[in-house]
SEFISE-364864 format. One line per 4 residues: number of its first residue (from 1); their letters; for each residue x, y, z of N, C-alpha, C, CB. Coordinates in steps of 0.2 Angstrom, whole numbers, plus 5000, padded with zeros to 4 digits. Glycine has a CB too. Example, Ala and Ser with C-alpha at 12.3 -4.5 7.8 and 13.67 -1.06 7.14 Angstrom:
# SEFISE-364864
1 = AS = 5066 4972 5039 5062 4978 5039 5066 4984 5039 5057 4978 5045 ~ 5064 4989 5035 5068 4995 5036 5064 5000 5039 5070 4997 5029
END
This chain:
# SEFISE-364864
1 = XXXX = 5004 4994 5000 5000 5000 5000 5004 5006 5000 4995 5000 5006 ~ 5004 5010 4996 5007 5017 4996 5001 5025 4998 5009 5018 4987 ~ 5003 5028 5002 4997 5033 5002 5001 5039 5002 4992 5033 5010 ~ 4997 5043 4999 4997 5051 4996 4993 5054 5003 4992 5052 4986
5 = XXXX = 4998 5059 5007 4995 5064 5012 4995 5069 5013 4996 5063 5016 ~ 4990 5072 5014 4989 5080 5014 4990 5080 5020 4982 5083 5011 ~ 4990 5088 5021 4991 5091 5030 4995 5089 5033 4986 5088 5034 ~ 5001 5086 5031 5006 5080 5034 5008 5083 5040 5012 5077 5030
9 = XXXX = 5009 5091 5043 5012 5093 5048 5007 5095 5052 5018 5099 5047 ~ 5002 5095 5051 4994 5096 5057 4995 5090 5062 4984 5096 5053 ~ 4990 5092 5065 4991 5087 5073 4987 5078 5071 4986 5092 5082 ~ 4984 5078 5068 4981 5072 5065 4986 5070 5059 4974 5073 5063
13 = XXXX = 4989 5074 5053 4993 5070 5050 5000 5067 5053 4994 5074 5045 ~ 5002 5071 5058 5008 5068 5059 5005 5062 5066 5014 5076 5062 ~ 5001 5062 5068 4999 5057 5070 4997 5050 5066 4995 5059 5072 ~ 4996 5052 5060 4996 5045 5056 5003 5044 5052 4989 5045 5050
17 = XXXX = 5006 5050 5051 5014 5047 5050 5017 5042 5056 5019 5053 5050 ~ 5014 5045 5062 5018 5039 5065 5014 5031 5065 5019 5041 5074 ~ 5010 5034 5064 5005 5027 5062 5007 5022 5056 4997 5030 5059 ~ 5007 5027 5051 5009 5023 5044 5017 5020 5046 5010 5028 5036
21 = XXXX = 5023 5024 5050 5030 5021 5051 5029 5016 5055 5034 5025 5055 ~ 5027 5017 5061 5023 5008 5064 5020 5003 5059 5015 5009 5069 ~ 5017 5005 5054 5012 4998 5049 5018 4995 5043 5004 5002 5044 ~ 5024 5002 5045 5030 4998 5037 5023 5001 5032 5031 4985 5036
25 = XXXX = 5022 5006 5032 5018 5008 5025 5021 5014 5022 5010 5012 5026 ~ 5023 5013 5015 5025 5017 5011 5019 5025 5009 5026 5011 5004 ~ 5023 5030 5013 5018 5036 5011 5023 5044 5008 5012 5038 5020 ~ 5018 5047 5006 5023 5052 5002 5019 5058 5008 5022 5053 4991
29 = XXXX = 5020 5063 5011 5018 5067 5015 5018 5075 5012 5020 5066 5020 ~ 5014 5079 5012 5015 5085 5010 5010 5088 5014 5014 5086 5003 ~ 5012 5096 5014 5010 5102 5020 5009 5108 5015 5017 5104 5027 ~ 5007 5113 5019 5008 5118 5012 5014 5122 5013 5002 5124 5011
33 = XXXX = 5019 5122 5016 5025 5121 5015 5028 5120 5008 5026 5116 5019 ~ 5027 5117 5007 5030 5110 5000 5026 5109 4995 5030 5103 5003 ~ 5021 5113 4997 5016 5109 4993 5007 5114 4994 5016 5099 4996 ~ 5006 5115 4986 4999 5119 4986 4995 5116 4983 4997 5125 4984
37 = XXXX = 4989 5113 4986 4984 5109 4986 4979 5111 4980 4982 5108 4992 ~ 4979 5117 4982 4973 5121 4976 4977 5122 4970 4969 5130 4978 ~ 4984 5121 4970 4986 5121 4960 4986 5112 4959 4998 5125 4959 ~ 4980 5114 4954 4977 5108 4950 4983 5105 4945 4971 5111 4945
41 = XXXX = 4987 5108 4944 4992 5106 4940 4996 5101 4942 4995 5110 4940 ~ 5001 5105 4947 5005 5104 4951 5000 5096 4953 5006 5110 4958 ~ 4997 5097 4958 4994 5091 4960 4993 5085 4957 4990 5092 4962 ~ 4992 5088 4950 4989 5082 4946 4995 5077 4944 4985 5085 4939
45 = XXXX = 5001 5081 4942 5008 5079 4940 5009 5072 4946 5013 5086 4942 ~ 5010 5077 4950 5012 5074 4959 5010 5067 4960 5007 5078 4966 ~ 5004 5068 4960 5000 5061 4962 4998 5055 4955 4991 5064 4965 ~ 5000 5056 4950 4999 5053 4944 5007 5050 4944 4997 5059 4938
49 = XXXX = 5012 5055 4945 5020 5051 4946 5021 5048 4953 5028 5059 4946 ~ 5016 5049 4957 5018 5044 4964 5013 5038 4964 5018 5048 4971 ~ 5008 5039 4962 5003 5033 4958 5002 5030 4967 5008 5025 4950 ~ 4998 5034 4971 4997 5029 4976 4991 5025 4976 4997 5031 4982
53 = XXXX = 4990 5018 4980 4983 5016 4982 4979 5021 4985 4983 5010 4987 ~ 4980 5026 4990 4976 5029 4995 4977 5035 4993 4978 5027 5001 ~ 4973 5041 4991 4974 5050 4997 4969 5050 5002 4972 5060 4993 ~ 4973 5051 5008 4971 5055 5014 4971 5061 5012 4975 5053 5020
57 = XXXX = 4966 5065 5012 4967 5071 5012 4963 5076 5019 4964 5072 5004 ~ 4968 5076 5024 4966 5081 5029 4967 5087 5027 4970 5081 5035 ~ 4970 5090 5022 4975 5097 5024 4968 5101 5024 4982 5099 5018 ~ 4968 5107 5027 4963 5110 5029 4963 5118 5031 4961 5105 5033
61 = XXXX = 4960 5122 5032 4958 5130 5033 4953 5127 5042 4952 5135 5024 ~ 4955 5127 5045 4950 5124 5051 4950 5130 5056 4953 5116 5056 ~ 4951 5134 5055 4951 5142 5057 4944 5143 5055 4957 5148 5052 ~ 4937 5141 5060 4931 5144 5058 4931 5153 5056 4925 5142 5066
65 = XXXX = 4932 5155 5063 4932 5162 5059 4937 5164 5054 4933 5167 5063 ~ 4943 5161 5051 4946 5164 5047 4942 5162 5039 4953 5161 5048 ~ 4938 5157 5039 4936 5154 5034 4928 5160 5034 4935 5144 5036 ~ 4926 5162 5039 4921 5167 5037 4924 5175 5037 4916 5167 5043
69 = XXXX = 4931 5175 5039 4932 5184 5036 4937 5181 5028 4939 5190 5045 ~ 4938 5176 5026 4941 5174 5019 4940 5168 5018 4948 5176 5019 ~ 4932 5172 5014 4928 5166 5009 4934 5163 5004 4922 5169 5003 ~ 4938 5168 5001 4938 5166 4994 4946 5159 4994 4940 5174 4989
73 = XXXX = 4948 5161 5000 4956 5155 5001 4950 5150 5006 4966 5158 5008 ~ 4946 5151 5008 4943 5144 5013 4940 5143 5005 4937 5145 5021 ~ 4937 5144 5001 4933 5140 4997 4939 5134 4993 4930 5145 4991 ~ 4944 5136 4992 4950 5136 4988 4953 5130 4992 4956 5142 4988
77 = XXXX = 4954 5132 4997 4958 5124 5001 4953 5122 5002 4962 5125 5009 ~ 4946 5120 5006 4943 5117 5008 4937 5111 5004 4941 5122 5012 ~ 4935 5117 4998 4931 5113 4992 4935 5115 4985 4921 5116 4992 ~ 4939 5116 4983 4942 5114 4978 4945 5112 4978 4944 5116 4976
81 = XXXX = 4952 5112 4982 4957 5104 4981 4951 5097 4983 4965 5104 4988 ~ 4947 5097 4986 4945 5089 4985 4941 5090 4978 4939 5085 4992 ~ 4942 5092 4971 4939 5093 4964 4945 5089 4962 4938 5103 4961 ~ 4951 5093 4964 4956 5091 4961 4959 5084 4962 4959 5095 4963
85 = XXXX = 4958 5083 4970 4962 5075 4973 4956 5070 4971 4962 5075 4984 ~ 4951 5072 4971 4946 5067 4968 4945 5067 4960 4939 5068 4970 ~ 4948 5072 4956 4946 5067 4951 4952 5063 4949 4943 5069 4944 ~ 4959 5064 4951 4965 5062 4950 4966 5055 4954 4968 5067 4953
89 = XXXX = 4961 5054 4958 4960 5049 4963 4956 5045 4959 4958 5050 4969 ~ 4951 5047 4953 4947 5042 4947 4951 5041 4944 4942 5045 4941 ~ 4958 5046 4942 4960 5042 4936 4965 5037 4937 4962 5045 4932 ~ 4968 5039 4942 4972 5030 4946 4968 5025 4950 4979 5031 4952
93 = XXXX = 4964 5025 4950 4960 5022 4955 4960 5020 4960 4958 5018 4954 ~ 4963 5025 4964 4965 5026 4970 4957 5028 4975 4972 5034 4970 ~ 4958 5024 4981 4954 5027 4988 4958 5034 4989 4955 5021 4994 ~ 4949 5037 4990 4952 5044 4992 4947 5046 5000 4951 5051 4984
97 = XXXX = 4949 5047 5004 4945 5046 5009 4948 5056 5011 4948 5038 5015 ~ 4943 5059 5014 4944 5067 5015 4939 5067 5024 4938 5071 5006 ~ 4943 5071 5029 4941 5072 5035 4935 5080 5033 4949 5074 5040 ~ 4933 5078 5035 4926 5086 5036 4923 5084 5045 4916 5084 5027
101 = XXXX = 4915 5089 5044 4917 5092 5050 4910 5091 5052 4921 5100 5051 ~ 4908 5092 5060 4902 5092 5061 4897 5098 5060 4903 5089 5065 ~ 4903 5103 5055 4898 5112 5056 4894 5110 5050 4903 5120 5054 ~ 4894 5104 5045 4892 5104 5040 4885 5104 5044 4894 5099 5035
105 = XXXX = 4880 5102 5049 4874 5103 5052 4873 5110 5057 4873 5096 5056 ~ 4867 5111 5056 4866 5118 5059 4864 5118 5068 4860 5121 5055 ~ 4865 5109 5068 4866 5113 5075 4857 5113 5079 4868 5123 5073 ~ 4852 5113 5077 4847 5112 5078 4844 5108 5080 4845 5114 5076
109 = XXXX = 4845 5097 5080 4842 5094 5079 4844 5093 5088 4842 5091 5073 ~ 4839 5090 5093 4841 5088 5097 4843 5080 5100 4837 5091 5099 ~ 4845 5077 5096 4848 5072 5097 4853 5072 5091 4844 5066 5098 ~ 4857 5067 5094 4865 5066 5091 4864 5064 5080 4870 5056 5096
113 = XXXX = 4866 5068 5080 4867 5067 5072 4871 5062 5067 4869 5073 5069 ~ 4866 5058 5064 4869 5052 5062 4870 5053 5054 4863 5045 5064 ~ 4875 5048 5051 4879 5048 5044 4874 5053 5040 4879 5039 5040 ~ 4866 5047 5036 4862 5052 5033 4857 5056 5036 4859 5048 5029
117 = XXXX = 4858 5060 5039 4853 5065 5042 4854 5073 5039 4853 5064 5050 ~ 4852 5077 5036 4851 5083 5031 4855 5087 5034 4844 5087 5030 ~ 4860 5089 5031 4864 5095 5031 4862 5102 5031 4869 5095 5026 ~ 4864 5105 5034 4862 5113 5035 4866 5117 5038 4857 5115 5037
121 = XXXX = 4873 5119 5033 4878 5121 5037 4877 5130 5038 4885 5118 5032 ~ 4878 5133 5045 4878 5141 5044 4883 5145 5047 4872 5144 5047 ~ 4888 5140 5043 4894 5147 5041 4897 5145 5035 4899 5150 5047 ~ 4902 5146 5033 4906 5147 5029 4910 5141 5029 4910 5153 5029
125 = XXXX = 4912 5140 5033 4915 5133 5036 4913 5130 5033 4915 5131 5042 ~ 4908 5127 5037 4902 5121 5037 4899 5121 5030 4896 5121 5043 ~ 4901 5128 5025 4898 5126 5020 4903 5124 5012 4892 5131 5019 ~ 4907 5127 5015 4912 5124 5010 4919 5114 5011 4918 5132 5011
129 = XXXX = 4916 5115 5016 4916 5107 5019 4914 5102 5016 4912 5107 5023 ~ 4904 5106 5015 4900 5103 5013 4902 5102 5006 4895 5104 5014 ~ 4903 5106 5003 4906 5106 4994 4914 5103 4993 4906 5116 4991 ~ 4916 5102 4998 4920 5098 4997 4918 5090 4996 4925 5100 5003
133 = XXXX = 4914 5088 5002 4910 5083 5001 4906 5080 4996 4907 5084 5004 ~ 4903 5085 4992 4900 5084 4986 4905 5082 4981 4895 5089 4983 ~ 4912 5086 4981 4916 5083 4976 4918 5078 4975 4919 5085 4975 ~ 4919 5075 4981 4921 5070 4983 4915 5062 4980 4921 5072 4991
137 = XXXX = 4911 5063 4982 4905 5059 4981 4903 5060 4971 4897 5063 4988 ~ 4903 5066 4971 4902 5067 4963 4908 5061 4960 4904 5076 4960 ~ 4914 5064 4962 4919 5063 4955 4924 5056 4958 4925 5071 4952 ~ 4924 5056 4965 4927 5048 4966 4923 5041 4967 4933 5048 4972
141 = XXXX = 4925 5037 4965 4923 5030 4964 4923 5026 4970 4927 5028 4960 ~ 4931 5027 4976 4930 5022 4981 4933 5028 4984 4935 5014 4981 ~ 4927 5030 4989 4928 5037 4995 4925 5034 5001 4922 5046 4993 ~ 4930 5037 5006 4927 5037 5012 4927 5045 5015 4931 5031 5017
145 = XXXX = 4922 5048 5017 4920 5054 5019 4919 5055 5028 4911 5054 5015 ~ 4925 5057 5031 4925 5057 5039 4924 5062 5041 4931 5055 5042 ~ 4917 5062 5046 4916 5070 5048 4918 5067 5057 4907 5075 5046 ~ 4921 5072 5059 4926 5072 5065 4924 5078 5069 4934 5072 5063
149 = XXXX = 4924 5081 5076 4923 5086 5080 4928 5086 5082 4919 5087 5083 ~ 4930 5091 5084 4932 5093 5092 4939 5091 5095 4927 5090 5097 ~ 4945 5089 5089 4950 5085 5090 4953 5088 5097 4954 5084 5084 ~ 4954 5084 5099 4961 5085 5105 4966 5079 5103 4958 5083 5115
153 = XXXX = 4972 5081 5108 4977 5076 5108 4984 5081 5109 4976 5070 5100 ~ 4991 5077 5106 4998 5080 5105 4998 5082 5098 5005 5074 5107 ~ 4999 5089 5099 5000 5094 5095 4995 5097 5090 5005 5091 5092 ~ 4990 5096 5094 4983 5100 5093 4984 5108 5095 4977 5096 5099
157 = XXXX = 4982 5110 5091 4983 5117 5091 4976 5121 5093 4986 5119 5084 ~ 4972 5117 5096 4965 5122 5099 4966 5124 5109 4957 5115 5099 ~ 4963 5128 5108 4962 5134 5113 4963 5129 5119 4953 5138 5114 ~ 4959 5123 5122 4958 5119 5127 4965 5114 5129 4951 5114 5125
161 = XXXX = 4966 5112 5122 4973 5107 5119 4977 5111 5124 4975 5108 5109 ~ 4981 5117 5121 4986 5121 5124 4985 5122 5130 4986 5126 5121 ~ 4981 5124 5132 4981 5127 5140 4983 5121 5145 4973 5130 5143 ~ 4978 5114 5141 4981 5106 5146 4988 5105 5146 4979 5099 5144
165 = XXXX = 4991 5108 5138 4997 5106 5139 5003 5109 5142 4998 5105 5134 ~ 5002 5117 5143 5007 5120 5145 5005 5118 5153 5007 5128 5143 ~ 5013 5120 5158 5013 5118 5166 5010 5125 5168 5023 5116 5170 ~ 5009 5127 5164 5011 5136 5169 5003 5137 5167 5019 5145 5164
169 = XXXX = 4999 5137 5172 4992 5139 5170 4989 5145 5171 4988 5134 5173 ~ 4985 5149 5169 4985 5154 5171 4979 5155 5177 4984 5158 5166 ~ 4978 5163 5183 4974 5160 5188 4966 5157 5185 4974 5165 5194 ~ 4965 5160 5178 4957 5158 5176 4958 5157 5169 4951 5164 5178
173 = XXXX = 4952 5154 5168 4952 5152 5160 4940 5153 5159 4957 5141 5160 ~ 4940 5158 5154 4934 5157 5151 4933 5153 5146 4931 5162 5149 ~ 4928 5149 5145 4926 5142 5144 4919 5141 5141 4927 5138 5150 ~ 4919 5140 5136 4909 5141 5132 4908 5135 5135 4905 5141 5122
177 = XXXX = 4901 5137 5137 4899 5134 5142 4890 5130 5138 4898 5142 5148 ~ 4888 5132 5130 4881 5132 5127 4881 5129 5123 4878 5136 5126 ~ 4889 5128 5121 4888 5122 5114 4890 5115 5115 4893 5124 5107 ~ 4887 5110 5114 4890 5105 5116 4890 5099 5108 4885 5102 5122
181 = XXXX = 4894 5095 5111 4896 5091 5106 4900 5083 5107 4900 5096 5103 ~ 4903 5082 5103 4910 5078 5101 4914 5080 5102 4912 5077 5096 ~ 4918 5073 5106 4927 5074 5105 4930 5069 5104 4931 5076 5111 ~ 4936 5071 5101 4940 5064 5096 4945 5066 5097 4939 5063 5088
185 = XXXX = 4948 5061 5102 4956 5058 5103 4958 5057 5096 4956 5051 5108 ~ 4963 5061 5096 4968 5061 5090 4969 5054 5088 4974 5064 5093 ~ 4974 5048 5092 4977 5042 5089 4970 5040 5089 4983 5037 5092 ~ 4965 5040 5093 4959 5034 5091 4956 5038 5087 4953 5032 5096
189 = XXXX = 4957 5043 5084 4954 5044 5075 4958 5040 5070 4955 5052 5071 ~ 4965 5042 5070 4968 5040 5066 4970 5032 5067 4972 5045 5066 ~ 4970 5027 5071 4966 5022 5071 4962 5019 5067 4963 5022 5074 ~ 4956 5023 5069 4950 5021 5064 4952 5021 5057 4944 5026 5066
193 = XXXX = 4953 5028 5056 4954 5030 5047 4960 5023 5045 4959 5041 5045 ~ 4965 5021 5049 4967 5017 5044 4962 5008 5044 4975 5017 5046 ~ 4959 5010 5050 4952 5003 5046 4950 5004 5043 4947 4999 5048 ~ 4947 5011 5040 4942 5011 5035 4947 5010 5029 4937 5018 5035
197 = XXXX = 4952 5012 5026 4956 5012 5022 4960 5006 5020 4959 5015 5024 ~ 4960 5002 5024 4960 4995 5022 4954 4991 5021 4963 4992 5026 ~ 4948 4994 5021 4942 4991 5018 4940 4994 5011 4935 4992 5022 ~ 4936 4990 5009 4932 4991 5003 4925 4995 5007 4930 4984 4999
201 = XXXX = 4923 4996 5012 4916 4999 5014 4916 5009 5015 4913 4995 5023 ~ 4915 5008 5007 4914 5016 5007 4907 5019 5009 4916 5018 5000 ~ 4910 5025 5010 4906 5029 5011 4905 5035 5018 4900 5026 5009 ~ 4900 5038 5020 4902 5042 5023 4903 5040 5030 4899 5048 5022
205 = XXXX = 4908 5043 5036 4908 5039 5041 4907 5045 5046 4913 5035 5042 ~ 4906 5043 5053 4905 5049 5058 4911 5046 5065 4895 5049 5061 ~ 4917 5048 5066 4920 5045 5068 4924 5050 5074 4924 5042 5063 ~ 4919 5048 5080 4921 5053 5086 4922 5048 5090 4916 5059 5089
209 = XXXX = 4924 5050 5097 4924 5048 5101 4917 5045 5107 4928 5053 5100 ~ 4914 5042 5109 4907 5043 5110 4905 5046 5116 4903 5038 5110 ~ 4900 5049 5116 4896 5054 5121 4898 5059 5120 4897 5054 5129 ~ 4893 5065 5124 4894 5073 5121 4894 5076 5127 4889 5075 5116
213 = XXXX = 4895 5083 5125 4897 5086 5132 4897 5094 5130 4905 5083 5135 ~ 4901 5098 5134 4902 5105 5134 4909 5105 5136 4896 5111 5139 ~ 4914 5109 5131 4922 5112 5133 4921 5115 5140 4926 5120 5128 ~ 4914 5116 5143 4914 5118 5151 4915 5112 5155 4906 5120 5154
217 = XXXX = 4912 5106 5154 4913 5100 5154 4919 5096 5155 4911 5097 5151 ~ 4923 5096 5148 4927 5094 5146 4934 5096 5151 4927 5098 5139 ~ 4933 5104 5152 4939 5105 5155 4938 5105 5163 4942 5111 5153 ~ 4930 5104 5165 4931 5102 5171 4936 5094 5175 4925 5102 5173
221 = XXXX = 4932 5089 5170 4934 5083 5170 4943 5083 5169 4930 5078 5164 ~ 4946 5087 5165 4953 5089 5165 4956 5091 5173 4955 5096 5159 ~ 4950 5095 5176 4953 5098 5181 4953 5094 5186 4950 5104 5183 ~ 4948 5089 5188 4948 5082 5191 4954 5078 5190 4942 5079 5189
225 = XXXX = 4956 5077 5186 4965 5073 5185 4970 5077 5187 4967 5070 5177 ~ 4970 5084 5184 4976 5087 5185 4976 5093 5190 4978 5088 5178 ~ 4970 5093 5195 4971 5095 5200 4973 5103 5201 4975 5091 5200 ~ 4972 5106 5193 4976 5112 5195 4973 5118 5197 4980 5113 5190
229 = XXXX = 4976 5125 5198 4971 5130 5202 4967 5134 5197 4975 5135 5208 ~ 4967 5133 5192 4964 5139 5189 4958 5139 5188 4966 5142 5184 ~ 4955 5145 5191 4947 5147 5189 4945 5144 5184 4945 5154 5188 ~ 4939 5140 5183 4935 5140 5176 4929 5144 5177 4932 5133 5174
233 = XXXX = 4928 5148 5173 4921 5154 5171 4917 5153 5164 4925 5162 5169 ~ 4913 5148 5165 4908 5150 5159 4907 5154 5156 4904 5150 5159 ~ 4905 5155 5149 4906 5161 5147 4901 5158 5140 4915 5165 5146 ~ 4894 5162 5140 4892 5162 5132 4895 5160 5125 4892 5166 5130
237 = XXXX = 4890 5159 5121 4895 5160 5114 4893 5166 5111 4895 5154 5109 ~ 4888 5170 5114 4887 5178 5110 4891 5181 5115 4878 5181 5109 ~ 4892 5180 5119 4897 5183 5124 4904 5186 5120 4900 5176 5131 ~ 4905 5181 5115 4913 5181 5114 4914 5184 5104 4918 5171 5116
241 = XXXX = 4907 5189 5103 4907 5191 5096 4910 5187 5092 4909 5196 5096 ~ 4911 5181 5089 4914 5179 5085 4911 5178 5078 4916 5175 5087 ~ 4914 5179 5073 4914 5183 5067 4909 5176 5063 4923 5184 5063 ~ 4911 5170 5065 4906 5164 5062 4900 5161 5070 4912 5154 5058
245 = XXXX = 4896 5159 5065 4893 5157 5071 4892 5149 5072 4886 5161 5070 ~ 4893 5146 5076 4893 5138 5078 4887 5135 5079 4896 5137 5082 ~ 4888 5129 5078 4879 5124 5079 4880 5122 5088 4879 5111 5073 ~ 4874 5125 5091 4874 5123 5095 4875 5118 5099 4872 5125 5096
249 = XXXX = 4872 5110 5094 4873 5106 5095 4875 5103 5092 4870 5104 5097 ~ 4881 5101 5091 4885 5098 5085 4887 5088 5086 4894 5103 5085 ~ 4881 5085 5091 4887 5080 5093 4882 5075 5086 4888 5077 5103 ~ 4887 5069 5086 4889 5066 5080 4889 5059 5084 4897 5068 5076
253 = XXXX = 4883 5054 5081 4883 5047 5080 4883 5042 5075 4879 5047 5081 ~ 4887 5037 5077 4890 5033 5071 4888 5027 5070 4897 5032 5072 ~ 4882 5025 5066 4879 5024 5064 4885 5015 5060 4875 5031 5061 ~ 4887 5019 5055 4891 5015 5049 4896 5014 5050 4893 5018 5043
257 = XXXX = 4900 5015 5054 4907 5013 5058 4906 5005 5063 4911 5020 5063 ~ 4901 5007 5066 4897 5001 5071 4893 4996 5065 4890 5005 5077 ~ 4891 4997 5060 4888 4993 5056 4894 4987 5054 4884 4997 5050 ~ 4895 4992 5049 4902 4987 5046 4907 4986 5049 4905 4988 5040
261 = XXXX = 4911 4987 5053 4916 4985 5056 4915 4982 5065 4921 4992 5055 ~ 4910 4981 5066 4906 4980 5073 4910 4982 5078 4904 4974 5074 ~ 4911 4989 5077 4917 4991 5085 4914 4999 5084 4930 4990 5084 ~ 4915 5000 5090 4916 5010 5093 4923 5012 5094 4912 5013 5103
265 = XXXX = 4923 5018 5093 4926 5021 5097 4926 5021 5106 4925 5026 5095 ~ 4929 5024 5108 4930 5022 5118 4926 5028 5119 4939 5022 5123 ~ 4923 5030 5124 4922 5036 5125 4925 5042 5129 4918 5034 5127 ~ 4924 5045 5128 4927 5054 5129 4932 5054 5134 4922 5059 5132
269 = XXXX = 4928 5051 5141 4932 5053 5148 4938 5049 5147 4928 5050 5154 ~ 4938 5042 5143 4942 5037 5144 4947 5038 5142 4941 5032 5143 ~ 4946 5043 5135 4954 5043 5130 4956 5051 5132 4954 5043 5118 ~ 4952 5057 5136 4953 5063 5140 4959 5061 5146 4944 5065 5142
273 = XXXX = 4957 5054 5148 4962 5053 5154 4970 5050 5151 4958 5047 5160 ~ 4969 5045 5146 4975 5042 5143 4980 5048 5140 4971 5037 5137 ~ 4976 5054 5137 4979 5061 5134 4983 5063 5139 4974 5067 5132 ~ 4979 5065 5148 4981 5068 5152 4987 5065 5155 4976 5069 5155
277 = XXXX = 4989 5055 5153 4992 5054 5157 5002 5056 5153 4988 5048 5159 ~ 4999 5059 5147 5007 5061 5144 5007 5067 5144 5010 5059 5137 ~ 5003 5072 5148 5005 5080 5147 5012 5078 5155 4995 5087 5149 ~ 5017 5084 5153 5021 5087 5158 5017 5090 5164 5024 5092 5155
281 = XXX = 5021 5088 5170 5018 5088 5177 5015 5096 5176 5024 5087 5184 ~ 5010 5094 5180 5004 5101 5180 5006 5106 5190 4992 5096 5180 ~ 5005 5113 5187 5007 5119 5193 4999 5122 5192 5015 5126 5190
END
């Protein structure tokens, strides 16, 4: 097996680099560093001269508000390059499997949202996601389609991620307190994605972690293991003006992952404590 990888320096690709080094898998990695995903050219060359079985394609704009103050580079990374990785992935007949998100839903339905249940994405994000999605489903052949929330883990670059990881805590921390959701331990995604990638059972998957919760939640149960002193303060999400707006209820049930491969993911608290137990001692 050879795999073509986008995103390779984010906190999930280099987590499956170490993954693929553990399996002895032959992969070619690329970042935008090295490499731009929206030149159709370029790309087409790339992957045509490296002729893999697989693209993972993570690489991504996961900056919600950056992707609502600049439509026109989130359109570009987010739903154009999968135009590009997928039809290039028809013409070698490569598996092309693409991470997306749970903003593609608005947020409104009150229980957990399963594979086929109607999209209604309201922002920019979630809707160029979604059109990344359709390209995906339009022009490739053998896709697997992973919508994912809330990643934590090593070398997660979100708000909650950071603060567990640094020793030096500050005395308080505001925390939204009204949206609740999914969370997905980094290696137990990237786990998963390589079973789906060794199947033939395409199509779209919902691959979190199970149970749902509030980042209020989230980081209390952090504060429960590690003990440490800083204030937690609830805080709105119209509190904190932000430029996109989020689904209030984003959590994600997995439906098709339990069908065909008859296993879950572990739940929240359990891979939240396995994370905690490789952060540097806590002050």
């Amino acid at each position: 097996m050879k795999i073509f990888l986008t995103g390779a320096d984010g906190a999930l690709g280099s987590e499956m680099q170490n993954l693929l080094r553990r399996e002895k898998i032959s992969f070619m990695p690329v970042d935008v560093k090295q490499f731009d995903i929206t030149d159709f050219r370029k790309t087409n060359e790339t992957v045509l001269s490296y002729r893999p079985d697989v693209i993972l394609h993570f690489a991504a704009i996961s900056d919600v508000d950056k992707c609502e103050t600049d439509p026109d580079l989130a359109y570009q990374v987010n739903a154009l390059s999968c135009l590009g990785l997928a039809t290039v992935a028809r013409k070698i007949d490569a598996k092309i499997l693409y991470t997306s998100t749970n903003f593609v839903f608005d947020g409104k339905k009150e229980t957990g949202y399963y594979e086929g249940d109607s999209t209604q994405p309201i922002s920019a994000y979630g809707r160029f996601k979604l059109a990344g999605e359709q390209f995906i489903r339009d022009l490739a052949e053998r896709f697997f389609i992973v919508r994912t929330a809330w990643l934590f883990g090593k070398n997660s670059k979100t708000f909650i991620t950071k603060f567990l990881a640094n020793p030096e805590k500050p005395p308080a921390l505001d925390v939204v307190c009204d949206q609740i959701g999914s969370f997905t331990y980094i290696p137990d995604l990237t786990e998963a994605i390589f079973t789906l990638i060794k199947s033939e059972n395409y199509g779209v998957f919902h691959l979190v972690n199970q149970g749902s919760a509030s980042w209020l939640e989230f980081i209390f149960q952090a504060k429960d293991h590690l003990m440490f002193k800083t204030e937690i303060r609830p805080v709105k999400t119209e509190e904190l003006n932000l430029p996109a707006p989020r689904p209030a209820f984003g959590y994600l049930l997995s439906r098709h992952y339990e069908f065909f491969f008859e296993r879950s993911m572990r739940k929240w608290e359990a891979a939240l404590a396995d994370f905690l137990k490789e952060l540097p001692s806590q002050r």
